[in-house]
N, C-alpha and C positions, 0 to 999 in steps of 0.2 A: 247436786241435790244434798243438801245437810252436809257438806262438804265432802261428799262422796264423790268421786269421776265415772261419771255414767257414758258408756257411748252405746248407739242405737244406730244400728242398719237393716235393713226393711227389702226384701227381695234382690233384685238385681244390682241394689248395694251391696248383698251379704255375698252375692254371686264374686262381684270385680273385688271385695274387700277393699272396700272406697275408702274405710278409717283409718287401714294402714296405708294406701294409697297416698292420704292427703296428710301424712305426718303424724297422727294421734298419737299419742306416747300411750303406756301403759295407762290402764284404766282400772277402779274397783269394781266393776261391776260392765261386761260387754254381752249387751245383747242382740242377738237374729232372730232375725222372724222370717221365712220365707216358702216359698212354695215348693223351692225342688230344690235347692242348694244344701249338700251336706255340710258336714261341718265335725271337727273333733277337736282334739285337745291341742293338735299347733296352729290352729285359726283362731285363734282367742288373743287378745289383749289385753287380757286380765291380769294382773303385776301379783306380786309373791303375795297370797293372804285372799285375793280377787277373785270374782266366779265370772265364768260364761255362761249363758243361757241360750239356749238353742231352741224354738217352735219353728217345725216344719211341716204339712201339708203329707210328706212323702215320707218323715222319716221319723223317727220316734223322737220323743220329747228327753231334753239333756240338760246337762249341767256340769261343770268342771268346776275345778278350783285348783288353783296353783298354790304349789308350795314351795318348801325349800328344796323337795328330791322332786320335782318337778308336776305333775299335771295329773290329778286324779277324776275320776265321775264321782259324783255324788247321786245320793239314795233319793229318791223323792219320798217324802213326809206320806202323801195319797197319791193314789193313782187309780183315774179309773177309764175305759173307753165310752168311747161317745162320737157318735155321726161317722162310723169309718177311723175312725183316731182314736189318741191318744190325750187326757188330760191330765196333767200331772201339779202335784202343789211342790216346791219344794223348802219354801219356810228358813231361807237363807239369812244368818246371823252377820248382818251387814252394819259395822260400825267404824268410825274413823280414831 
């Protein structure tokens, strides 16, 4: 996307981590989505500068970013609850 490397897994992919599975190399921008699969800072594929995003069902709403001393969370911009959850913006400075 805009010469970004976007990769996306979606439940029971984020479960098996199908993208490292099937060879994805590093990526600017790895996102999950899922209903019960956690997820932290060494399940990302995000390359030095790259973020993960994380929406889950069961777990709170995340984001990382890797750097040079290795893998931080990030602040979300808003955050508010809604239906049981969690919605959070986090307004990520994504350029190539």
């Amino acid at each position: 996307v805009d010469g970004l490397e976007v990769g996306l897994e979606i439940c029971a992919e984020r479960g098996a981590g199908i993208l490292r599975k099937m060879g994805v190399g590093e990526l600017d921008l790895h996102v999950m989505i899922s209903a019960s699969h956690p997820s932290n800072e060494s399940t990302t594929l995000a390359r030095s500068g790259g973020y993960m995003l994380h929406a889950d069902s069961y777990h709170p709403p995340a984001a990382y970013r890797r750097g040079p001393g290795g893998v931080a969370a990030v602040k979300e911009r808003f955050s508010y609850d809604a239906r049981g959850g969690r919605v959070s913006y986090y307004g990520l400075p994504l350029t190539k």
